[in-house]
NULOKE-551709 format. One line per 2 residues: number of its first residue (from 1); their letters; for each residue y, z, x of C-alpha. Coordinates in nm, 4 decimals. Example, Ala and Ser with C-alpha at 12.3 -4.5 7.8 and 13.67 -1.06 7.14 Angstrom:
# NULOKE-551709
1	as	-0.4500,0.7800,1.2300; -0.1060,0.7140,1.3670
This chain:
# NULOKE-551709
1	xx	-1.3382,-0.4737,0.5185; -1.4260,-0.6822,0.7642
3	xx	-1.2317,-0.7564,1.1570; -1.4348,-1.0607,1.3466
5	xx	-1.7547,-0.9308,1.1393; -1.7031,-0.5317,1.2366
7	xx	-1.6466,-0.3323,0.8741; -1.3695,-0.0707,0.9468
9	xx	-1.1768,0.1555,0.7827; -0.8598,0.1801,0.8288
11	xx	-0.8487,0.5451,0.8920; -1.1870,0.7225,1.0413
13	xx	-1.2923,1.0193,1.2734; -1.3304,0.9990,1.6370
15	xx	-1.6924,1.0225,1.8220; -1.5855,1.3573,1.9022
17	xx	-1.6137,1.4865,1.5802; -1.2701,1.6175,1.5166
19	xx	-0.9530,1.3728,1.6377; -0.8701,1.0728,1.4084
21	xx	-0.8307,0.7223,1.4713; -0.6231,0.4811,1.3369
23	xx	-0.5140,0.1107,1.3398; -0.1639,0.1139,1.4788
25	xx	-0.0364,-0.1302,1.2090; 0.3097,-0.1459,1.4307
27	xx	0.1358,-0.3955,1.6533; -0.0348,-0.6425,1.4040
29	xx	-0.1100,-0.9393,1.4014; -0.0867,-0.9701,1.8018
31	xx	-0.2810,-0.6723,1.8831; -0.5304,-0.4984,1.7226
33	xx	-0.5171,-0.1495,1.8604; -0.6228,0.2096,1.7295
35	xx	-0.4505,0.4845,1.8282; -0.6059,0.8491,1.8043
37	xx	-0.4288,1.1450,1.6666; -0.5168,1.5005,1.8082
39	xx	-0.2044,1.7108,1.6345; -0.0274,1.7487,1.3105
41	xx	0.2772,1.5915,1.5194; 0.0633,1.2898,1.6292
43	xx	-0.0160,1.2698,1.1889; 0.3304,1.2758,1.1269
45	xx	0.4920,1.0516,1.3780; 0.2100,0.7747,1.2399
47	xx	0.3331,0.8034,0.9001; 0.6757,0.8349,1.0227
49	xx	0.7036,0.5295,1.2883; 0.4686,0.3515,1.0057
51	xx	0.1581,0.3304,1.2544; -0.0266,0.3771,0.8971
53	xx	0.1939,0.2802,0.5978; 0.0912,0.2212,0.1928
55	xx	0.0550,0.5246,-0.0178; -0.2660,0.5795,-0.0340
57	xx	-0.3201,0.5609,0.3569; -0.0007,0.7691,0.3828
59	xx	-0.2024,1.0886,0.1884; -0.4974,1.0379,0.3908
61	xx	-0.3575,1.0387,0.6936; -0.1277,1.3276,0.5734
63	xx	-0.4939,1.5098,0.4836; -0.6494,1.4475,0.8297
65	xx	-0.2846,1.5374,0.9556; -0.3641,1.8990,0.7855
67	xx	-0.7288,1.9139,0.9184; -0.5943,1.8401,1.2755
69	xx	-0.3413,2.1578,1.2245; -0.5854,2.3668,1.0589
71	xx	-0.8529,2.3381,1.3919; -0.5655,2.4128,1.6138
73	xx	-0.4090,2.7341,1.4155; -0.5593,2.8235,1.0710
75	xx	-0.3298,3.1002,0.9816; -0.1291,3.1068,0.6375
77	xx	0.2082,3.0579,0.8475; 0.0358,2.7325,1.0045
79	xx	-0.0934,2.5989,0.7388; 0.2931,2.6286,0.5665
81	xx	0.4318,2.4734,0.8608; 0.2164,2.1943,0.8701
83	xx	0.2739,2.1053,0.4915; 0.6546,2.0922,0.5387
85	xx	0.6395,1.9162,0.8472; 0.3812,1.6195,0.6950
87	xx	0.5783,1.6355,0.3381; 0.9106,1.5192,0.5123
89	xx	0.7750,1.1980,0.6858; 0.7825,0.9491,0.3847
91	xx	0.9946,1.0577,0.0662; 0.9039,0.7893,-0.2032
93	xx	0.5055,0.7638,-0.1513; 0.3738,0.9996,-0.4194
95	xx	0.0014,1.0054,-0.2763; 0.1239,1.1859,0.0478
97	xx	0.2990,1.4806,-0.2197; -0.0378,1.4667,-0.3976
99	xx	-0.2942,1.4736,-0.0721; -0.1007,1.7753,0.0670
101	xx	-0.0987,1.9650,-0.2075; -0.4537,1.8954,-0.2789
103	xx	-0.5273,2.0112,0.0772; -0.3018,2.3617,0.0373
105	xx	-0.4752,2.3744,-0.2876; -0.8306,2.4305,-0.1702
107	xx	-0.6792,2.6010,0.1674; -0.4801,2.8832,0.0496
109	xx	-0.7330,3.0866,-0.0677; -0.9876,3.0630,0.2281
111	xx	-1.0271,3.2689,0.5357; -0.8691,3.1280,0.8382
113	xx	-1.1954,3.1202,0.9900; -1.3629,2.8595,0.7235
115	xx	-1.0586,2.6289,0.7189; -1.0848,2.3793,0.9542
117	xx	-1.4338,2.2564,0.8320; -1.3166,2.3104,0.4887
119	xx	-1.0394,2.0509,0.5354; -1.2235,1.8020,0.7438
121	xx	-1.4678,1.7912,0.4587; -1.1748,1.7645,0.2105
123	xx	-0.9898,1.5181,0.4242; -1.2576,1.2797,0.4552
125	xx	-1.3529,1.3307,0.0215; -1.0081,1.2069,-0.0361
127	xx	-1.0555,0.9103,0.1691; -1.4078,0.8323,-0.0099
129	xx	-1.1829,0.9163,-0.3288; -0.9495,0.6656,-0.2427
131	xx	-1.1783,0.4013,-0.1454; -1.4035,0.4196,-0.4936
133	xx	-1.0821,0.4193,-0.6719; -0.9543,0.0618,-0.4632
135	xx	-1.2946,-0.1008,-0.5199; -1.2179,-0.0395,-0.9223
137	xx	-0.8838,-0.1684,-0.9071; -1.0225,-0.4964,-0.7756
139	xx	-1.3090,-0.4757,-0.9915; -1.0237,-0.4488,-1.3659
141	xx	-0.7315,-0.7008,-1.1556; -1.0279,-0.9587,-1.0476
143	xx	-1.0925,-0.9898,-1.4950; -0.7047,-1.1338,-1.4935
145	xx	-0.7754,-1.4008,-1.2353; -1.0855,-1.5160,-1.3486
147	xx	-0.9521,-1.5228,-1.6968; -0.6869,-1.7816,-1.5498
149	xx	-0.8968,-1.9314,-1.3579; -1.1549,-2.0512,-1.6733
151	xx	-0.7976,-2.1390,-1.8241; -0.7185,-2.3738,-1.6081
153	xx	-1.0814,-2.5367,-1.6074; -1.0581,-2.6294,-2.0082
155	xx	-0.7601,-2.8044,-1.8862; -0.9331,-3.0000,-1.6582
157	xx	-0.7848,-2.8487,-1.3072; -0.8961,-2.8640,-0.9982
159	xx	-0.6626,-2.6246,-0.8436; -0.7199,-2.2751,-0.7184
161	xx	-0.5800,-2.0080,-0.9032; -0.1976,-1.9390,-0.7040
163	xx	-0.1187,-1.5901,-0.6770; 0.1933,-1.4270,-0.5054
165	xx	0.2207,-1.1070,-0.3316; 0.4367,-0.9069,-0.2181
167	xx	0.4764,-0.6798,0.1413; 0.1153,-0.5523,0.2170
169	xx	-0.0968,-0.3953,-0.0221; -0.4152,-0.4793,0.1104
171	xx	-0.7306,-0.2528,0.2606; -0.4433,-0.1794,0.5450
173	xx	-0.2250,0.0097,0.2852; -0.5348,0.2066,0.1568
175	xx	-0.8492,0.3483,0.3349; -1.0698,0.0696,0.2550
177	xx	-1.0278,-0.2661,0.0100; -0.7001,-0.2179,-0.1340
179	xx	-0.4276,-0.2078,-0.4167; -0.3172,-0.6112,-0.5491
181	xx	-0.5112,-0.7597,-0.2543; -0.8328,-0.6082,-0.3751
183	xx	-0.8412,-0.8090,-0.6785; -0.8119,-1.1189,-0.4591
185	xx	-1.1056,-1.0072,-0.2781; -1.3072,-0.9406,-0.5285
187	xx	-1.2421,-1.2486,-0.6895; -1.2857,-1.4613,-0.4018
189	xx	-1.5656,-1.2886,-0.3031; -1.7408,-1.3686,-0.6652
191	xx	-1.6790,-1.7330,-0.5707; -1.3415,-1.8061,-0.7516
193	xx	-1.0955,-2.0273,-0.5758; -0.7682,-1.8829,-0.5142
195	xx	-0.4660,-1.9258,-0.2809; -0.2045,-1.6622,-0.2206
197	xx	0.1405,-1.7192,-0.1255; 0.1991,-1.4455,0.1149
199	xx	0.5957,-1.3201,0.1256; 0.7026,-1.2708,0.4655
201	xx	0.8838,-0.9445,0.3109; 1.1632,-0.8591,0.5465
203	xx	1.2643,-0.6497,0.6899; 0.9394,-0.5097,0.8859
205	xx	0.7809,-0.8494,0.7749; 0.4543,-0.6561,0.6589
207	xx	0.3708,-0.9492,0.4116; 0.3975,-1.2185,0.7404
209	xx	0.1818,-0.9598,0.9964; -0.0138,-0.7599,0.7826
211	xx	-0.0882,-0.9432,0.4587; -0.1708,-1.2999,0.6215
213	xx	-0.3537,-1.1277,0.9026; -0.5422,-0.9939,0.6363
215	xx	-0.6337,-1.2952,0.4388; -0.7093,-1.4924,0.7472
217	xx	-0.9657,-1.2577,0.8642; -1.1459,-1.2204,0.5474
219	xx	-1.1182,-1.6457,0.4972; -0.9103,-1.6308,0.1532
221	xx	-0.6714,-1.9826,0.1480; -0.3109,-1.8268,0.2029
223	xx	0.0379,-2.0003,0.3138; 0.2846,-1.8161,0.4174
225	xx	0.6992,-1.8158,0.2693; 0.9898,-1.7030,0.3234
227	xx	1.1034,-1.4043,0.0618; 1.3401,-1.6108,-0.1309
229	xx	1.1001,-1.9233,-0.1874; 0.9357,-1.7232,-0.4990
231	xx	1.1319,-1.8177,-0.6985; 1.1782,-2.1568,-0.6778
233	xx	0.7239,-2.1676,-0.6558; 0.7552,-2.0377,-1.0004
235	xx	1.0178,-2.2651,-1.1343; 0.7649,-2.5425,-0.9882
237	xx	0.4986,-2.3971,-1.1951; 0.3111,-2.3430,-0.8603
239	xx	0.2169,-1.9317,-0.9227; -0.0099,-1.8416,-1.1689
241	xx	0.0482,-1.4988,-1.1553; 0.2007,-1.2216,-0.9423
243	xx	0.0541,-0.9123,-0.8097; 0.1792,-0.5979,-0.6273
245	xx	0.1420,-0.2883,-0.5323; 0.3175,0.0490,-0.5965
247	xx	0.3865,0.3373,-0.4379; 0.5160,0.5063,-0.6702
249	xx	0.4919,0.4869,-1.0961; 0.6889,0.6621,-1.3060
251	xx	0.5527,0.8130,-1.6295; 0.7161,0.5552,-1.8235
253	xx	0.5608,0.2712,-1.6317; 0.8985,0.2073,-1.3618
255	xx	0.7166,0.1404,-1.0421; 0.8977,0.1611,-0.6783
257	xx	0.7668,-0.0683,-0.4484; 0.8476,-0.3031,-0.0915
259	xx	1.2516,-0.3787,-0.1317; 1.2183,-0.7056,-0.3099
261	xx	0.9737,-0.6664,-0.5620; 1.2464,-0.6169,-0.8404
263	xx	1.3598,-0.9740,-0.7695; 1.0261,-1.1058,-0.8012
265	xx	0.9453,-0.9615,-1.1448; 1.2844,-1.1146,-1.2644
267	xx	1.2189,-1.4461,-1.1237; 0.8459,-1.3940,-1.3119
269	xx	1.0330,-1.3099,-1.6530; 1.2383,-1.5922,-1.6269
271	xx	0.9748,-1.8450,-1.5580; 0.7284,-1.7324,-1.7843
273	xx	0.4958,-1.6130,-1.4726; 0.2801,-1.3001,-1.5517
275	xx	0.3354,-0.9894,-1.3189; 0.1008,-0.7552,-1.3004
277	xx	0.1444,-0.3884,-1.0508; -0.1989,-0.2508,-0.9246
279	xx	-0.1921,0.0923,-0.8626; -0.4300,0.3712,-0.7325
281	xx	-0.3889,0.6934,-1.0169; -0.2349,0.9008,-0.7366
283	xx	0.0286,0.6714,-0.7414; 0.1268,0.8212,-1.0753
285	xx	0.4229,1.0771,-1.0853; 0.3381,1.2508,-1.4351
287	xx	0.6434,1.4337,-1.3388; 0.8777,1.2127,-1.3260
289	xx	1.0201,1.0060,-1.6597; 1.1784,0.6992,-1.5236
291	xx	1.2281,0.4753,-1.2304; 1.5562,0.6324,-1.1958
293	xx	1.4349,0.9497,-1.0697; 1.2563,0.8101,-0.7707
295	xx	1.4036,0.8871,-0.4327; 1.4403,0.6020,-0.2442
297	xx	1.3915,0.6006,0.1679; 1.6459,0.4727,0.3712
299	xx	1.5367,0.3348,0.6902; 1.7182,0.3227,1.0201
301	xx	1.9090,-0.0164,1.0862; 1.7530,-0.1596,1.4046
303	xx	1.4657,-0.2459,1.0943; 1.7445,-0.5183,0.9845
305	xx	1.8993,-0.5605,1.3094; 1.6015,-0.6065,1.5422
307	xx	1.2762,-0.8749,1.4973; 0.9767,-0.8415,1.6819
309	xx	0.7322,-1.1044,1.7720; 0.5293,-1.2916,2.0127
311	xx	0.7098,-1.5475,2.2499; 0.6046,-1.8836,2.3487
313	xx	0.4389,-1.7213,2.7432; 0.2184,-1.4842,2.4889
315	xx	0.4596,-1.1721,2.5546; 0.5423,-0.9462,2.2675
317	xx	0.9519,-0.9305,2.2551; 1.2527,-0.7841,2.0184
319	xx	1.5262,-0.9766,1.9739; 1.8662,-0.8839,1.7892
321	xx	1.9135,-1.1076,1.4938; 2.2651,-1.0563,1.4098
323	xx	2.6064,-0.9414,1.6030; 2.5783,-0.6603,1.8604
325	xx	2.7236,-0.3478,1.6288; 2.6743,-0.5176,1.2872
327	xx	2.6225,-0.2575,1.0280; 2.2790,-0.3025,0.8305
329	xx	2.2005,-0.1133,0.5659; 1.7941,-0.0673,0.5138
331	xx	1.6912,0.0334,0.2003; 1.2952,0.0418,0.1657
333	xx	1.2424,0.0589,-0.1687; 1.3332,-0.0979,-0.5570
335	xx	1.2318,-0.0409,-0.8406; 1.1083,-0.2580,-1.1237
337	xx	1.1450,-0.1857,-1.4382; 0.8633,-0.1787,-1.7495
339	xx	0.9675,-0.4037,-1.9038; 0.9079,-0.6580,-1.6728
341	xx	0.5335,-0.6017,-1.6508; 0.2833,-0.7222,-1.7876
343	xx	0.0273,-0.4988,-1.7025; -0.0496,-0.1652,-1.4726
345	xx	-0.3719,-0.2187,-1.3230; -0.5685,0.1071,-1.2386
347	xx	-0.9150,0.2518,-1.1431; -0.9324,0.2608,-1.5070
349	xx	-0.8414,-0.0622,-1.6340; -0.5406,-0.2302,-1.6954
351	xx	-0.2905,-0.1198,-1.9873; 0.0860,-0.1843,-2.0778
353	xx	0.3639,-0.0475,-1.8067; 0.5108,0.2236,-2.0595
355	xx	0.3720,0.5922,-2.1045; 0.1548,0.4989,-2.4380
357	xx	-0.0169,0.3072,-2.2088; -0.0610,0.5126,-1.9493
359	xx	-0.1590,0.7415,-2.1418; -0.4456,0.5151,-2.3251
361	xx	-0.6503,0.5872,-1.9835; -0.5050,0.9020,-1.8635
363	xx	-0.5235,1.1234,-2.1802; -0.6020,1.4544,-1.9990
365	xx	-0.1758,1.3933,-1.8412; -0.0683,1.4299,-2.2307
């Protein structure tokens, strides 16, 4: 995607060859900055301190995290070390479980002398992976707006199609293009007119700095809300259709995503409003049978507590929000149930939210 007319990534290697770079997503939409990881610690405190956040992002940076370990000590205890420190950063993503144990996969059995390359190589095919598979998500969720789009035509509209979103899963939760945003883009791109009511998603307020900073750049019509005005758009007819992301489905079709989404998909129910969950296959847990089973992160408080933004002299400040020593409880994740889907959108086309349907496109997980 594009930043002022410069394509990036949002995760890429250094001129050197062999450190990483990153966009620190902490200090969006104020400051664009990239910060450059040299260690496995430097990997994990990104994904921990959400420098890089979204699921798929979260396993590639998790992959380059192994790389970077692997070029500074490529022994078997290393290599252990490093996949037990990376594995405890995030709990609920799936696609950081999946990229490390793709990486010890193809490690294991090598000489400590060919790892290194061997994971750089591996680190930057899961990346491509994950980019191919983000273009083809767009590609399947772009059929559903157009389809509501010529919908609205027979009925004589003039109005863009109105999609809401939820927290960020856009090309800055992904290596490149995206999860629910990419069928915007795509879309858009193709010459549809749409307009996305971006939630401001508390409490990290990805969805008010990440999403809309997003949007803006790329020039697709957006207006940002508060999280509780979703509702009421949909009871005003004013949504045509929701769209999130995932990061984490269970086999069933229970998805976990951004605290909040549950609400959303009942206020969509209610109203009528179809709600649709793009997700990249990695996002998949084949091993677990219901939404019940995911763990779900708790975050520390000052999340709830603390706001950060820029101030009226251009400074960046943090201000407390409630009383000093008010308990806050941060929990980061919901999850929806099936049955309020409509559809799972995938790299291989959209189907139901149960495991028939899953299944449909993934019959090699029967």
């Amino acid at each position: 995607m594009n930043i002022d007319g410069k394509p990036y990534r949002s995760i890429w290697l250094a001129d050197d060859g062999w450190s990483v770079e990153i966009i620190d997503q902490t200090q969006l939409p104020h400051t664009f900055a990239v910060r450059t990881l040299q260690t496995v610690q430097d990997a994990a405190t990104a994904i921990t301190d959400m420098q890089v956040r979204g699921a798929p992002l979260i396993g590639a940076t998790a992959a380059y995290g192994m790389a970077l370990a692997m070029r500074e000590d490529a022994t078997d205890a290393n290599l252990d070390s490093a996949y037990d420190r990376l594995s405890g950063t995030r709990p609920t993503a799936v696609n950081l479980r999946c990229a490390l144990d793709n990486m010890r996969d193809v490690l294991g059995g090598l000489s400590p002398a060919t790892r290194a390359d061997t994971a750089y190589h591996r680190a930057a095919a899961i990346c491509d992976e994950d980019v191919g598979i983000n273009r083809a998500i767009g590609e399947h969720g772009a059929e559903h707006i157009v389809r509501l789009w010529h919908e609205k035509k027979n009925g004589s509209s003039t109005q863009p199609v109105n999609i809401l979103t939820h927290c960020n899963a856009g090309w800055l939760a992904t290596v490149d293009w995206g999860t629910a945003l990419s069928a915007i883009y795509v879309a858009h791109d193709e010459g549809v007119p749409v307009h996305v009511w971006v939630d401001e998603t508390r409490p990290r307020n990805q969805g008010a700095a990440l999403t809309a900073w997003e949007l803006q750049k790329h020039g697709v019509p957006f207006t940002l809300i508060a999280d509780n005005t979703g509702g009421h758009l949909m009871q005003a007819g004013l949504v045509d259709l929701c769209i999130t992301g995932t990061d984490r489905t269970t086999r069933n079709g229970d998805v976990a995503n951004k605290i909040g989404t549950y609400l959303k998909a009942l206020a969509a129910s209610d109203n009528g409003v179809p709600f649709y969950v793009a997700l990249p296959s990695p996002t998949i847990d084949w091993e677990l049978s219901a939404g019940g089973d995911i763990p779900i992160e708790q975050r520390g408080a000052d999340e709830v507590t603390l706001m950060t933004g820029q101030a009226a002299d251009g400074s960046i400040q943090t201000v407390r929000i409630g009383p000093e020593g008010a308990p806050a409880a941060n929990y980061a994740f919901d999850v929806t149930p099936a049955r309020l889907i409509t559809g799972l959108i995938t790299d291989r086309g959209t189907c139901g939210a149960s495991e028939a349907g899953l299944l449909a496109l993934y019959p090699e997980r029967a």
